[in-house]
C-alpha positions as CSV (number, residue, x, y, z in Angstrom):
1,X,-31.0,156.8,102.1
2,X,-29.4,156.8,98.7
3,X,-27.6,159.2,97.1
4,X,-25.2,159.1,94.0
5,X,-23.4,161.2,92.4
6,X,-21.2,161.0,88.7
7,X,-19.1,163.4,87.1
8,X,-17.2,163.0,84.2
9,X,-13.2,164.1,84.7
10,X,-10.7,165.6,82.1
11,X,-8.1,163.3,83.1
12,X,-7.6,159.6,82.9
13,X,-8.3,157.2,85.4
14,X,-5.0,157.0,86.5
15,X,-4.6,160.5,87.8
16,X,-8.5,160.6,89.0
17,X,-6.8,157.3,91.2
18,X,-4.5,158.9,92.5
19,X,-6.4,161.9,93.5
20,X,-9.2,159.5,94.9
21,X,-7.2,157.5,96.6
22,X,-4.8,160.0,98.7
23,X,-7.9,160.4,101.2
24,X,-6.0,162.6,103.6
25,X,-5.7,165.2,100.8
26,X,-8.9,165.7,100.0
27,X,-9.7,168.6,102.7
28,X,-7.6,170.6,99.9
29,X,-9.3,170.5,97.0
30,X,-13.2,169.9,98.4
31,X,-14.5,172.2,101.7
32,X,-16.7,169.5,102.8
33,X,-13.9,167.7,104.4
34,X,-12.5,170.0,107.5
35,X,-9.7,166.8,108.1
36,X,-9.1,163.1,107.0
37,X,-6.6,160.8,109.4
38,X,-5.8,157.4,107.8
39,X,-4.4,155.0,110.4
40,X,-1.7,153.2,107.8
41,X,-2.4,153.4,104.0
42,X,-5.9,152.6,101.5
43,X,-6.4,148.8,102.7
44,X,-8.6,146.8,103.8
45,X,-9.5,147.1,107.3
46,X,-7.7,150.6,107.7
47,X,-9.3,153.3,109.7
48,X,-10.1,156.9,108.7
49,X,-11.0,159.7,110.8
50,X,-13.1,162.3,109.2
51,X,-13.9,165.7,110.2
52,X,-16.5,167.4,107.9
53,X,-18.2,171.0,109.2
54,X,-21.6,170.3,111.2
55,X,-20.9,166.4,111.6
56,X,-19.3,164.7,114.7
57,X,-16.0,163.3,113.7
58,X,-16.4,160.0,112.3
59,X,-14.6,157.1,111.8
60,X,-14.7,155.1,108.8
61,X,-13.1,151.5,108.4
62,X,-11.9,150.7,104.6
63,X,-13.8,147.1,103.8
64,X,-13.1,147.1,99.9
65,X,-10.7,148.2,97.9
66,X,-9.3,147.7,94.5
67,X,-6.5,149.5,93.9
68,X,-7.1,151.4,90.4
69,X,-10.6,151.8,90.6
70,X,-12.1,152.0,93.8
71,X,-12.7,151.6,97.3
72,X,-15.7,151.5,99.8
73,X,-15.4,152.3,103.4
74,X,-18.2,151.7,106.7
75,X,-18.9,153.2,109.7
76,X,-21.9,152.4,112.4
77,X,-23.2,155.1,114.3
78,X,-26.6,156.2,116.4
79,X,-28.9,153.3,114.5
80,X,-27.5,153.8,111.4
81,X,-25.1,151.9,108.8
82,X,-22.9,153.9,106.1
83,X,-21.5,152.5,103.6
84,X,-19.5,155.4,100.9
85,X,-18.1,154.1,97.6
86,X,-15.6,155.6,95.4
87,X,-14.9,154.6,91.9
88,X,-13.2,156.2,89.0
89,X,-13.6,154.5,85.4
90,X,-12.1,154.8,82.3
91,X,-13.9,156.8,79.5
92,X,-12.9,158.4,76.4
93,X,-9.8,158.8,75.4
94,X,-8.0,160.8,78.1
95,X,-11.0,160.9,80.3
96,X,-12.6,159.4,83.2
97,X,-16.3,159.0,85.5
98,X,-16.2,159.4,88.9
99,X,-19.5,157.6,90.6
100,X,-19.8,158.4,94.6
101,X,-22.5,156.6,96.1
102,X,-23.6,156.8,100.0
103,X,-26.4,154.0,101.3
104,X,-27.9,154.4,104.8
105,X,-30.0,151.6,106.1
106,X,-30.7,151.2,110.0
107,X,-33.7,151.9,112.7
108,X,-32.9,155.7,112.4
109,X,-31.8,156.2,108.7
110,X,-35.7,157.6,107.5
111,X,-34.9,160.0,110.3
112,X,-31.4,161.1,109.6
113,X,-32.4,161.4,105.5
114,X,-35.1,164.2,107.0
115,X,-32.4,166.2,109.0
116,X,-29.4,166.0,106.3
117,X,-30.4,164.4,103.4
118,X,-30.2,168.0,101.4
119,X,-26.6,168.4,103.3
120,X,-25.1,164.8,102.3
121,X,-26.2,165.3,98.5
122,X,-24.5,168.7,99.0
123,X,-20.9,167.7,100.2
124,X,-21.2,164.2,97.8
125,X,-21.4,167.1,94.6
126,X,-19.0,169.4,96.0
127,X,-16.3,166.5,96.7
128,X,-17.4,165.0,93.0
129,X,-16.7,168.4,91.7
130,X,-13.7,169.2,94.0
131,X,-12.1,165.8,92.9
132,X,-12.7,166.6,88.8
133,X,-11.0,169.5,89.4
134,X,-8.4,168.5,91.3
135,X,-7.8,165.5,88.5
136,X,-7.8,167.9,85.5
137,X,-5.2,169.9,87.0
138,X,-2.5,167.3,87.6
């Protein structure tokens, strides 16, 4: 499975950063995160709990980041490999896009795209959106 997401933000990239990258805020400002635990801070090889509504807590280990612009984080569960990146990107003046992209590959990915595919592309938009939002108002 593949899914991405882009939205353009009222705000540069510098605020859409920082918004991006203080993970365990985001249950504020999007409702597809219930909780977000970040053992130490947005580095490589960090670990993040997530709790998201109708998904087993998860845990997500940081294998890319650079610091401005974006990170990418893993986790391996049931047959299946995740792999979520986050970038922001300067625009126009005074402006930013956000691009979220979420690849599953593994023996039980086809199977898992059946069950939540229509979910995943529904929490990737409403933490896109939630994120734009939350940019614009700093």
């Amino acid at each position: 499975m593949h899914v991405r997401v882009t939205r353009s933000v009222a705000a540069d990239v510098e605020a859409a950063w920082a918004v991006l990258s203080d993970v365990e805020h985001w249950p504020s400002w999007t409702r597809s995160m219930s909780s977000i635990r970040l053992d130490g801070g947005l580095e490589v090889g960090a670990v993040a709990t997530i709790r998201q509504p109708r998904v087993v807590p998860t845990a997500w280990r940081v294998v890319e980041v650079e610091p401005g612009r974006s990170f990418a984080w893993e986790n391996d569960l049931a047959g299946i490999h995740t792999v979520a990146h986050h970038e922001v990107e300067a625009a126009a003046a005074g402006t930013s896009t956000l691009t979220l992209t979420l690849d599953q590959t593994g023996t039980l990915a086809g199977p898992m795209r059946l069950l939540t595919g229509r979910m995943t592309r529904r929490y990737l938009d409403m933490e896109a959106d939630g994120l734009a939002a939350a940019a614009a108002a700093r």
